[in-house]
Short mmCIF file of the C-alpha atoms (twelve columns), coordinates in Angstrom:
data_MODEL
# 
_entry.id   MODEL 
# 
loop_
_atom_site.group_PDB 
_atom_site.id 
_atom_site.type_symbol 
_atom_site.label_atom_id 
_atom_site.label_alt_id 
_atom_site.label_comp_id 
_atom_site.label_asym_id 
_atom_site.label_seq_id 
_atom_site.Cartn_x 
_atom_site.Cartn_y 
_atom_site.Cartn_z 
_atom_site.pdbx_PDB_model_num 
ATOM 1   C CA . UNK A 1   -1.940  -0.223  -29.002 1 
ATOM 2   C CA . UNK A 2   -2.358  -3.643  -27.061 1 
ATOM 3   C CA . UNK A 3   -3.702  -3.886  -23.878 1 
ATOM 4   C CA . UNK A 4   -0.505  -4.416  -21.835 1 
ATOM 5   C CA . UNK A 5   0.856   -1.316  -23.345 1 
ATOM 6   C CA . UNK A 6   -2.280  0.692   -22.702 1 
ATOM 7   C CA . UNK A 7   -1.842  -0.671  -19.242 1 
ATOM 8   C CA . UNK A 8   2.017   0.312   -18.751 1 
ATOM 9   C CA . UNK A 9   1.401   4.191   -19.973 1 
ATOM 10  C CA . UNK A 10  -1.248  4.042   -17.283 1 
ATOM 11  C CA . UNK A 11  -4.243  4.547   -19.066 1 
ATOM 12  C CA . UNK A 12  -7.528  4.519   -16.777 1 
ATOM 13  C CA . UNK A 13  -8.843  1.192   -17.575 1 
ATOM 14  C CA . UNK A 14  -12.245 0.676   -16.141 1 
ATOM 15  C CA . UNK A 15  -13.877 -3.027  -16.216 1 
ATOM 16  C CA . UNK A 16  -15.847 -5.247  -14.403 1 
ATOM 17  C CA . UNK A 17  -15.979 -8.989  -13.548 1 
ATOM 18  C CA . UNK A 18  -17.540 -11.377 -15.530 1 
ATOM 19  C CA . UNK A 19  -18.488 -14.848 -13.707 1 
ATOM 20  C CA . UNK A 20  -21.397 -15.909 -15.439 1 
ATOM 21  C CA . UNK A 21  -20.915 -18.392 -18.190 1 
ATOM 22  C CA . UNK A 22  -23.000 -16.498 -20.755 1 
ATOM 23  C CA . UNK A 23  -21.268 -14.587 -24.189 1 
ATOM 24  C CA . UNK A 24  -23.958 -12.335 -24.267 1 
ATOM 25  C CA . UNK A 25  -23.855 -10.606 -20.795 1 
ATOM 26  C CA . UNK A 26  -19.857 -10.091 -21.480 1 
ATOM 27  C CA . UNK A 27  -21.256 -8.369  -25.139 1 
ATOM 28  C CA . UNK A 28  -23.572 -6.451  -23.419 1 
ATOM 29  C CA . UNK A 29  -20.451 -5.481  -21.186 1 
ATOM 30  C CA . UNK A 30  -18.039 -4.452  -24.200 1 
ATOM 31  C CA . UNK A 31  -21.030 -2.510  -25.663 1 
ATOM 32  C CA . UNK A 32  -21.818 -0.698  -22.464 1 
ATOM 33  C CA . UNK A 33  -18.370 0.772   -23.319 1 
ATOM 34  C CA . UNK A 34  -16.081 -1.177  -20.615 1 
ATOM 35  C CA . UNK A 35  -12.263 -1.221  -21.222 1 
ATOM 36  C CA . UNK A 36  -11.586 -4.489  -20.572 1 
ATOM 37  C CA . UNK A 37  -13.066 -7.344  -19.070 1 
ATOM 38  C CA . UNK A 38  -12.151 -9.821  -15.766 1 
ATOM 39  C CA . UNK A 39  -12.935 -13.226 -16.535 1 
ATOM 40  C CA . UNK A 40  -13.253 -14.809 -13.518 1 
ATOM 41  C CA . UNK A 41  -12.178 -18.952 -13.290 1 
ATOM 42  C CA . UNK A 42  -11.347 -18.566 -9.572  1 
ATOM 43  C CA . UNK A 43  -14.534 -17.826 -7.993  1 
ATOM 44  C CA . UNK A 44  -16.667 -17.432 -11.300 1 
ATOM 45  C CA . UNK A 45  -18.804 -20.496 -13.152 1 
ATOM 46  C CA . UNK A 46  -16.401 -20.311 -16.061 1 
ATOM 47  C CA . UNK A 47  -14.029 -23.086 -17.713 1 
ATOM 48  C CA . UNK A 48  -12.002 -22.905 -20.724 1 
ATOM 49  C CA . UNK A 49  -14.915 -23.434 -22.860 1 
ATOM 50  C CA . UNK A 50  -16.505 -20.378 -21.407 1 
ATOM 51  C CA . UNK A 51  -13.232 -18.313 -21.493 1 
ATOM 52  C CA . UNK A 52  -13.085 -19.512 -25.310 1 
ATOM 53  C CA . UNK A 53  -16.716 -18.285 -26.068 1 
ATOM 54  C CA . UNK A 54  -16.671 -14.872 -24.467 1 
ATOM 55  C CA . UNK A 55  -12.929 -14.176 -25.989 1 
ATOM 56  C CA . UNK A 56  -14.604 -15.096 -29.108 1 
ATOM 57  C CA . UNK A 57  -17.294 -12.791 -28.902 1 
ATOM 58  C CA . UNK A 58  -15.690 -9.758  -27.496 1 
ATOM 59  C CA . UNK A 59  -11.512 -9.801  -27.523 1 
ATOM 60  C CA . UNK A 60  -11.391 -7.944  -30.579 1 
ATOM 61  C CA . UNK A 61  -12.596 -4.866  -29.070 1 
ATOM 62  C CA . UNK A 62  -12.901 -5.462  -25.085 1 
ATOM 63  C CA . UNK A 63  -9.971  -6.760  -23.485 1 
ATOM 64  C CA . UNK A 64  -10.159 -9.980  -21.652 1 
ATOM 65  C CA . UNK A 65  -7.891  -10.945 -18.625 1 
ATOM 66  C CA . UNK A 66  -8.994  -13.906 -17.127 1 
ATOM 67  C CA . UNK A 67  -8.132  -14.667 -13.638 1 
ATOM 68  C CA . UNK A 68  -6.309  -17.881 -12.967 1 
ATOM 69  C CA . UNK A 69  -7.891  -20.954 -11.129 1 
ATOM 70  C CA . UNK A 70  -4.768  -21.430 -9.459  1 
ATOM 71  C CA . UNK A 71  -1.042  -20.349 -10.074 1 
ATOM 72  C CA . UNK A 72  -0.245  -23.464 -12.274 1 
ATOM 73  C CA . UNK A 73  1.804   -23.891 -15.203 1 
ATOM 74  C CA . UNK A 74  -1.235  -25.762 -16.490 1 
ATOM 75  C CA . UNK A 75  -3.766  -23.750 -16.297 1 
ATOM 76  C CA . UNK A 76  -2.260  -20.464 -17.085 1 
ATOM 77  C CA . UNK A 77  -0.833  -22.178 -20.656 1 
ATOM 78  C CA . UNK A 78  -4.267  -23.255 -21.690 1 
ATOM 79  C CA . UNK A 79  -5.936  -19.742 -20.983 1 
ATOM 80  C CA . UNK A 80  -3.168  -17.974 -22.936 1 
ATOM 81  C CA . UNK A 81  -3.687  -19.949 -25.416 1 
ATOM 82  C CA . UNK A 82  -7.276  -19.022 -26.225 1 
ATOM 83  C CA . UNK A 83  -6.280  -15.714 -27.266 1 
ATOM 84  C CA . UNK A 84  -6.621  -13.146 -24.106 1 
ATOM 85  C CA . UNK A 85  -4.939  -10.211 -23.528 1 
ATOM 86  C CA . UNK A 86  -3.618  -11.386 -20.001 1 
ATOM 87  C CA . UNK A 87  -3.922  -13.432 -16.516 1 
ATOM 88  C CA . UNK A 88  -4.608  -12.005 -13.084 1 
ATOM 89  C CA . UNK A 89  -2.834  -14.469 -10.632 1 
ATOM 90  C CA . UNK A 90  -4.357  -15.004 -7.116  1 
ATOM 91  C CA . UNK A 91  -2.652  -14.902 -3.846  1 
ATOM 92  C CA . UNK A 92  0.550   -14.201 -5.029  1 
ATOM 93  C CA . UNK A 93  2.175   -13.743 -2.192  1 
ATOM 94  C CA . UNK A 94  6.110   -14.351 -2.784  1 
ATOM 95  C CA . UNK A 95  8.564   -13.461 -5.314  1 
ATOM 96  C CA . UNK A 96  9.026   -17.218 -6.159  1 
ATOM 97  C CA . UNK A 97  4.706   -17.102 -6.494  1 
ATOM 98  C CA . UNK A 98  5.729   -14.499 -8.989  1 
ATOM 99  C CA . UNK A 99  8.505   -15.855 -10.723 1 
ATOM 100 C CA . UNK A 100 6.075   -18.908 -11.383 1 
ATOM 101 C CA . UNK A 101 3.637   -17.281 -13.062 1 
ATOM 102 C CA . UNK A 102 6.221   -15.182 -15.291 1 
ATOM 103 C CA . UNK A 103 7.619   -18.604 -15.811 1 
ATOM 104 C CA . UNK A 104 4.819   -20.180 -16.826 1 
ATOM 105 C CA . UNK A 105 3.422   -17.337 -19.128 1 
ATOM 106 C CA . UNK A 106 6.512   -16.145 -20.842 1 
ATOM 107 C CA . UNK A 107 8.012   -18.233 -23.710 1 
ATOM 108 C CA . UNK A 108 11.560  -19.328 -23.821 1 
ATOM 109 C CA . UNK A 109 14.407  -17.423 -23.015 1 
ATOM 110 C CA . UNK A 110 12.099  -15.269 -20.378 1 
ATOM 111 C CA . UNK A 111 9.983   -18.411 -19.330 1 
ATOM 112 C CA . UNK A 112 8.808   -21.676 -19.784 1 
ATOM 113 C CA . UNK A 113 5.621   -21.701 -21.894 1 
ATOM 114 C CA . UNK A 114 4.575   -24.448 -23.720 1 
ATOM 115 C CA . UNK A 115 4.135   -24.057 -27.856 1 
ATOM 116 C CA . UNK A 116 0.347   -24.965 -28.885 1 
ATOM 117 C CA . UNK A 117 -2.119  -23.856 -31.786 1 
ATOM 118 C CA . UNK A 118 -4.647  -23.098 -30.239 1 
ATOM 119 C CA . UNK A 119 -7.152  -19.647 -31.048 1 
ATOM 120 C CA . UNK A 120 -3.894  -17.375 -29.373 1 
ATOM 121 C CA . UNK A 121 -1.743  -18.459 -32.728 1 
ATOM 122 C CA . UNK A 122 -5.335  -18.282 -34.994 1 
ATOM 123 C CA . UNK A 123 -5.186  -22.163 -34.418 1 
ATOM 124 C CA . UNK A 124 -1.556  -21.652 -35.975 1 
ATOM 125 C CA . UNK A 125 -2.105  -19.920 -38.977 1 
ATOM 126 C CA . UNK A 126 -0.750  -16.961 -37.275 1 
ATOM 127 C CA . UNK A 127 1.814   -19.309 -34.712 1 
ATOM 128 C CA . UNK A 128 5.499   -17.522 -35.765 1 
ATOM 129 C CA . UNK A 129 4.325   -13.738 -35.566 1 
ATOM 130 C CA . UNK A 130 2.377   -15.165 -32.147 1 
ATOM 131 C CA . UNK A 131 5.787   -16.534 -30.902 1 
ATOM 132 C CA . UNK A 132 7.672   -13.655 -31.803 1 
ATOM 133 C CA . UNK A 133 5.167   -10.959 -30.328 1 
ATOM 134 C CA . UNK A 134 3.525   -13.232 -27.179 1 
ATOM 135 C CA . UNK A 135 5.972   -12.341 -24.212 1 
ATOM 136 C CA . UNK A 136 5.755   -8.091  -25.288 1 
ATOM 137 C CA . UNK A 137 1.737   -8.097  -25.526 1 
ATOM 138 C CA . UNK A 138 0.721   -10.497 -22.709 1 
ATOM 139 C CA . UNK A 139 -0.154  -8.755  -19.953 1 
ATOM 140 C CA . UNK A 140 0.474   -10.092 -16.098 1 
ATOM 141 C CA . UNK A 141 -1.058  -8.981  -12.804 1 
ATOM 142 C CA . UNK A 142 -0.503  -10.279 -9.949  1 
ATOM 143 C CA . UNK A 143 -2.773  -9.994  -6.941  1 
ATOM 144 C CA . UNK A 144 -1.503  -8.724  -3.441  1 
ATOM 145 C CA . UNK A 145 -4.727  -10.356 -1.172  1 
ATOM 146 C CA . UNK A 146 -2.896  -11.738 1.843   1 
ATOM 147 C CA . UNK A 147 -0.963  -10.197 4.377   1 
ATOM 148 C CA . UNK A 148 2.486   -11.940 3.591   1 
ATOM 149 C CA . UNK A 149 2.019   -10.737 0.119   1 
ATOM 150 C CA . UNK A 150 1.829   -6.773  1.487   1 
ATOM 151 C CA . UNK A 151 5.178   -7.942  3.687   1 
ATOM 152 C CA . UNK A 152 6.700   -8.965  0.210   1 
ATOM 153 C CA . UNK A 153 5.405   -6.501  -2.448  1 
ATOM 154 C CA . UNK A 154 8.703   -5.348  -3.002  1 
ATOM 155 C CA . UNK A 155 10.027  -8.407  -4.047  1 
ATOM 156 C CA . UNK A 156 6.879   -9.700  -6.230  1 
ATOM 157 C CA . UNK A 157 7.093   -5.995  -7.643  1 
ATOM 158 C CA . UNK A 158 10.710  -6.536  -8.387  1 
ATOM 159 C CA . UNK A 159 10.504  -10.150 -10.510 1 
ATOM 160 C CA . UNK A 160 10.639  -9.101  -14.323 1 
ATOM 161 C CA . UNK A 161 7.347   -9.851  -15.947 1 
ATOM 162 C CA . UNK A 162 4.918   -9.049  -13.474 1 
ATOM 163 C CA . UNK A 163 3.268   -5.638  -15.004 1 
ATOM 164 C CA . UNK A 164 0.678   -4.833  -12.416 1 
ATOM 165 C CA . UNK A 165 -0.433  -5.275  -8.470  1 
ATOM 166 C CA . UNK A 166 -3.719  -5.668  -7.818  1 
ATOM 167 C CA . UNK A 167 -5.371  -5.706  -4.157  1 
ATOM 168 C CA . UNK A 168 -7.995  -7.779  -3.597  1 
ATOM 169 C CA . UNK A 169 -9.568  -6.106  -0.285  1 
ATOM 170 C CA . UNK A 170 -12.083 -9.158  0.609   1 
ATOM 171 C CA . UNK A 171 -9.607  -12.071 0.593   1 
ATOM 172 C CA . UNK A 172 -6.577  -9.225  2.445   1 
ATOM 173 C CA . UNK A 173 -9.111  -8.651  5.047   1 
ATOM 174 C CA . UNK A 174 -9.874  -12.804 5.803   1 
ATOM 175 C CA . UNK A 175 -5.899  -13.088 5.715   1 
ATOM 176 C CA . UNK A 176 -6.327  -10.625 9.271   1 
ATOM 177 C CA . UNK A 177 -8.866  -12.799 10.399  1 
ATOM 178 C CA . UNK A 178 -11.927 -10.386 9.801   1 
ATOM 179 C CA . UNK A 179 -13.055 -11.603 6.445   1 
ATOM 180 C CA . UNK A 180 -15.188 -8.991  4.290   1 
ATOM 181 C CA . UNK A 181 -14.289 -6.257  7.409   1 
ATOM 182 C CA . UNK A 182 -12.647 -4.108  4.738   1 
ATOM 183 C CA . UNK A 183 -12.680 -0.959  6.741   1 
ATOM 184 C CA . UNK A 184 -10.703 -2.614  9.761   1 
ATOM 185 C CA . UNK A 185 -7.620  -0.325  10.512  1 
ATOM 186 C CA . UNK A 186 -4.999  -2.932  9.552   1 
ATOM 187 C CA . UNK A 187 -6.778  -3.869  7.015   1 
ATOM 188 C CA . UNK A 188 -6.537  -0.229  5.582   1 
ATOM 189 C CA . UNK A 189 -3.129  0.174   6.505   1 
ATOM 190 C CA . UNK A 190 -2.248  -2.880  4.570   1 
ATOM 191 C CA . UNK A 191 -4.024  -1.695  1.570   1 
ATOM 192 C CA . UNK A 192 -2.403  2.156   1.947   1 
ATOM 193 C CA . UNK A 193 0.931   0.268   2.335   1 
ATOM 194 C CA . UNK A 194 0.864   -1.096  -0.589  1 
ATOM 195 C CA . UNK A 195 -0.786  1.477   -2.932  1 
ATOM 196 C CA . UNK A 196 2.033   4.088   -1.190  1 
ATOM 197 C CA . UNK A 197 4.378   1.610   -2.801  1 
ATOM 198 C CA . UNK A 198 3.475   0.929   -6.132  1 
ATOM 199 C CA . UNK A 199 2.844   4.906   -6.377  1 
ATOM 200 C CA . UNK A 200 6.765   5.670   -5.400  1 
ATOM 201 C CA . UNK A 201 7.214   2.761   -8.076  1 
ATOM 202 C CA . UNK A 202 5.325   3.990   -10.440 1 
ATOM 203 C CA . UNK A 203 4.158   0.255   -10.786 1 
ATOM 204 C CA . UNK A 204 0.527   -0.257  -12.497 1 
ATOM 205 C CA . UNK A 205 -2.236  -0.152  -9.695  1 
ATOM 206 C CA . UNK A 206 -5.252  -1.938  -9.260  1 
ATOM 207 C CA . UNK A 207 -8.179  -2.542  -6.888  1 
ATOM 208 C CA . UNK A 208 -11.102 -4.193  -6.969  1 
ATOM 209 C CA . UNK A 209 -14.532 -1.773  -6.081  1 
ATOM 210 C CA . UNK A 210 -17.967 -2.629  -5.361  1 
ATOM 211 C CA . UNK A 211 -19.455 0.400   -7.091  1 
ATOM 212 C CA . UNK A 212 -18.984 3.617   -8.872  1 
ATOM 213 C CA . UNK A 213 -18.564 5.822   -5.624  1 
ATOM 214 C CA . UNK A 214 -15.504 3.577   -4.579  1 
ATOM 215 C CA . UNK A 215 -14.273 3.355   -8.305  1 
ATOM 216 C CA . UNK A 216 -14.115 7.434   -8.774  1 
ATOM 217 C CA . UNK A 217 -12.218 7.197   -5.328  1 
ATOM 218 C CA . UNK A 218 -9.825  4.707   -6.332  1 
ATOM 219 C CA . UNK A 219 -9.078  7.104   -10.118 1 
ATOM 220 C CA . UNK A 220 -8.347  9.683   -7.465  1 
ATOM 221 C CA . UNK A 221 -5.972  7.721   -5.322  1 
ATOM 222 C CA . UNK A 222 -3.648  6.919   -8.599  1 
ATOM 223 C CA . UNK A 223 -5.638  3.306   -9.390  1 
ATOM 224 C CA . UNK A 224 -5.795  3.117   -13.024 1 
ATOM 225 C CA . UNK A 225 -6.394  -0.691  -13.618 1 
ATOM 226 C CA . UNK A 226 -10.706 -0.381  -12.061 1 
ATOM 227 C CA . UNK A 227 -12.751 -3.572  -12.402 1 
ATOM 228 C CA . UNK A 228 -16.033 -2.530  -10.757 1 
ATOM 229 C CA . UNK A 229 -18.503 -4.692  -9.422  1 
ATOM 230 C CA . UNK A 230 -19.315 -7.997  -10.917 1 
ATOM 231 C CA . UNK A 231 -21.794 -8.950  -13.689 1 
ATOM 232 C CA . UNK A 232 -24.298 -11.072 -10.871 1 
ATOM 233 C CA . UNK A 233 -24.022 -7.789  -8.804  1 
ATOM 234 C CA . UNK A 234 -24.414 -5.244  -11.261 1 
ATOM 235 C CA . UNK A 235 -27.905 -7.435  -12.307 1 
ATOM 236 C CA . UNK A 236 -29.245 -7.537  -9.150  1 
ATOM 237 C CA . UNK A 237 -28.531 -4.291  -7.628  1 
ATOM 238 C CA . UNK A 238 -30.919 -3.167  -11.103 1 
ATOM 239 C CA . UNK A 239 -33.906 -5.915  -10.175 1 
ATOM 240 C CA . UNK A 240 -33.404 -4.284  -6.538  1 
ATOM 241 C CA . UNK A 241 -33.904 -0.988  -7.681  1 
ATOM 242 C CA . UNK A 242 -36.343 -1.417  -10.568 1 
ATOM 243 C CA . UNK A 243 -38.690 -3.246  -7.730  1 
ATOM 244 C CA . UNK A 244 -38.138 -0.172  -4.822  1 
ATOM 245 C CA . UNK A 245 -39.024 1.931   -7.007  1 
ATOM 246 C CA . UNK A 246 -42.275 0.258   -8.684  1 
ATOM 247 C CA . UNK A 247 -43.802 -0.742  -5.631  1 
ATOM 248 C CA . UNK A 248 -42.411 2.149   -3.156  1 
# 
């Protein structure tokens, strides 16, 4: 079963972000036993090269979706085409934001996407069954991180294509004008808005946690789409530890 189908019987799907440009942290990842992997080009050190390497290394049995620079025709047709399972989409926070992205990942009739050869189509050995199979398997999340996007997550939820929302507390929370205050009351209600939402919808549900306390709270709450932590985090929180406890 492919990732976007795993993702649409809502299987729990636990993974964590991966900004440093480096194969072998991502394999160390996969073989920790993550289901899937974010590949981070918005705030991460990563360019295509990097997405290229780590999809190369891992894909086959860890899931990559790679977040999105920026929600451009572009960009999103040159990630696909390295062969990942999906995009994450940042501040999407209309129905036409939406219908761009859908537009820009789905071939023709349902979008837009240009034909290449690149790794996606086994450099286009593989292009026709890749054509034919693309649209179904490609999975599409779009992130609700701004407060117009919680005003509109009907109508993002509603565009055909998009297959998951996922909050993104830090950035929602800087949209209020208390950046990184993620416990602010509106900020919460925002976030509870939302996740009440895509609950009655029976939409896919994701948010981003810091650590495994928040992640096992999240499962609870109906979240099945988990990255947890990032790979910079998860490396120093260990150094942190490993020195408390060696020098008291």
């Amino acid at each position: 079963m492919n990732f976007r189908a795993r993702l649409l019987k809502h299987e729990r799907l636990i993974g964590t972000l991966i900004t440093l440009p480096l194969p072998s942290i991502a394999e160390m990842c996969a073989d920790a036993g993550f289901d899937w992997l974010f590949l981070d080009m918005e705030h991460g050190a990563l360019d295509l090269h990097d997405v290229e390497r780590i999809a190369q290394t891992v894909n086959d049995r860890c899931p990559c979706l790679v977040r999105v620079p920026t929600n451009d025709r572009m960009w999103i047709g040159k990630i696909l085409d390295l062969g990942v399972a999906g995009i994450i989409i940042p501040q999407v926070n209309s129905a036409d934001d939406a219908k761009r992205a859908v537009f820009a990942a789905k071939y023709p009739p349902q979008g837009g996407r240009g034909v290449g050869v690149g790794r996606a189509s086994r450099y286009g050995a593989n292009l026709q069954n890749y054509l034919q199979n693309a649209n179904d398997e490609t999975a599409l999340v779009a992130q609700i991180e701004h407060r117009d996007a919680v005003e509109n997550v009907q109508a993002i939820a509603n565009v055909a294509g998009v297959d998951a929302l996922m909050l993104g507390p830090l950035d929602l929370s800087g949209s209020f004008g208390k950046p990184a205050q993620i416990d602010a009351p509106e900020v919460q209600a925002a976030i509870a808005r939302v996740r009440e939402f895509g609950m009655a919808r029976k939409i896919p549900m994701s948010l981003f946690c810091p650590d495994a306390e928040r992640a096992q709270r999240a499962l609870r709450e109906g979240y099945t789409l988990v990255p947890i932590a990032t790979d910079n985090l998860l490396f120093v929180r260990a150094a942190t530890n490993l020195i408390h406890i060696v020098k008291g």
